[in-house]
N, C-alpha and C positions, 0 to 999 in steps of 0.2 A: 204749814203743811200739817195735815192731822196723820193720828197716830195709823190709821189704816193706808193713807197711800204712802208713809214712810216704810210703812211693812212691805209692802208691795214693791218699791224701788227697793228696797233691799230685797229681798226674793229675788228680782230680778236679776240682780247684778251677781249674786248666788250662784241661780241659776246658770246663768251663762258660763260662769266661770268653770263651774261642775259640768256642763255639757262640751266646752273646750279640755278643758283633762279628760273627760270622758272619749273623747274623737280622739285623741292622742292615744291615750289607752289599747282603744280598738283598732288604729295601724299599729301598735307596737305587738299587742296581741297575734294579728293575722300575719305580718313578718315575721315571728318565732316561728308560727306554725308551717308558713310556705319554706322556712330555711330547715324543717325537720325536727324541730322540738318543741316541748310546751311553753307556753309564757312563761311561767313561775321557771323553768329551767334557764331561761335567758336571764330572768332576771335573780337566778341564782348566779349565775356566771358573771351580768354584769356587777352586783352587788362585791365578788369575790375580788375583782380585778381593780376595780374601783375603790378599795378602801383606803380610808389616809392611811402613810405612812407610819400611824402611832397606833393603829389597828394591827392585830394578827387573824391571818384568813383561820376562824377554828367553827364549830358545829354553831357553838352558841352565839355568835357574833353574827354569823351568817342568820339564824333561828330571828336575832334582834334584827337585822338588818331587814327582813322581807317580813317580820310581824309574824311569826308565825310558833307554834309551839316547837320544842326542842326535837323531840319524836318525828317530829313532821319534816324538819330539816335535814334528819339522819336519812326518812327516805328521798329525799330529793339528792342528797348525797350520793347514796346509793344506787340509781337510776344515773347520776352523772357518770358517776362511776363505771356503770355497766355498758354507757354509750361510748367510754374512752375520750369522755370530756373536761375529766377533772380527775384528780390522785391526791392520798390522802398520806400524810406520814408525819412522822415520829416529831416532836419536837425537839433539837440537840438540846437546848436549855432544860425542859421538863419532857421524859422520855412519856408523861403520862398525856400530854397533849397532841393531839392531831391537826395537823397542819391543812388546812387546802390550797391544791393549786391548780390552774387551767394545766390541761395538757395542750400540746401546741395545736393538734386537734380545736382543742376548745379554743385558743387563742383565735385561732382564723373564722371560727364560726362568729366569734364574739365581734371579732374586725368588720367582718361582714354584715352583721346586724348594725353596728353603731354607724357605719356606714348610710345606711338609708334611713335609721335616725337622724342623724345630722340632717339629711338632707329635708325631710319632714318638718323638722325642727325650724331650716329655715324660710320654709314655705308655708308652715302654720305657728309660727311663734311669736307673729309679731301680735296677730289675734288673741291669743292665748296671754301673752302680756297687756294688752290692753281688759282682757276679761277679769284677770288678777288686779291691776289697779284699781279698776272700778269695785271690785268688791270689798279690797283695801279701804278706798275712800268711804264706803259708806262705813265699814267698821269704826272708820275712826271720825267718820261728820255722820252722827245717822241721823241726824235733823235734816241736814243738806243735800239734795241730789245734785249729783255734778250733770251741769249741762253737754248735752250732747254725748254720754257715756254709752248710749245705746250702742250695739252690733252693728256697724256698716256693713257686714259679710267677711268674711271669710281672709280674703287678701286685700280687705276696704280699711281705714283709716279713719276711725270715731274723731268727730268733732270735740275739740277742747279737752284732750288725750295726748300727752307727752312722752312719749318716747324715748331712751335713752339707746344708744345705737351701742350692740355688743355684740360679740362675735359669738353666735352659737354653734 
């Protein structure tokens, strides 16, 4: 295979992979908005609730967590804050750190969203996994194009694409 249509199969499988996240994105997006807040608010709340247990919910973890500068995450804090979806306080070990936490407010809204994620998730994930493998594969064989890697559609099942069955 020469070097231009190895570029090419890869782009594609790129491609795909980035337009599958992308679809994902855009219902995860328009579900924050229809439940009453912005994306980046859901996914402050999810990021909050969701942290390993060796994590503490504080500005700057949250800040690392969503990418974004520290400033930026005080006001997303604070918008949380002012919807009575999250509370901020003291830490007992260090009185100089601030703690975050969902308000039960925020708990039900948060249930509510991850609710029609999941379900998303299991109606476009197996897509979305097979988008990721293929572009895995070429990362790692970029000589090689895997036969049959292309998009069958949406809830279709790419030829010579392996599957590992997990509970989303």
């Amino acid at each position: 295979m020469n070097k231009l249509a190895q570029n090419k199969f890869d782009y594609q499988a790129l491609a795909q992979f980035r337009y599958e996240i992308r679809r994902f994105v855009n219902f995860s997006e328009q579900a924050a908005r229809d439940a009453g807040i912005e994306p980046q608010q859901h996914q402050a709340l999810l990021a909050i609730e969701g942290l390993p247990a060796t994590h503490r919910a504080t500005i700057g973890v949250l800040a690392e967590r969503l990418q974004i500068q520290h400033h930026s995450a005080v006001g997303l804090v604070d918008r949380l804050e002012a919807e009575r979806l999250l509370k901020r306080t003291s830490s007992r070990a260090d009185r100089r750190e601030v703690l975050l936490h969902l308000t039960s407010r925020g708990t039900r809204l948060l249930n509510k969203l991850s609710l029609s994620h999941r379900a998303e998730l299991r109606s476009a994930g197996r897509t979305l996994l097979q988008a990721l493998e293929a572009a895995m594969s070429h990362a790692s064989n970029p000589g090689k194009p895997r036969e049959g890697a292309r998009d069958s559609g949406r809830n279709g099942r790419a030829r010579g694409v392996k599957l590992h069955r997990r509970n989303l």
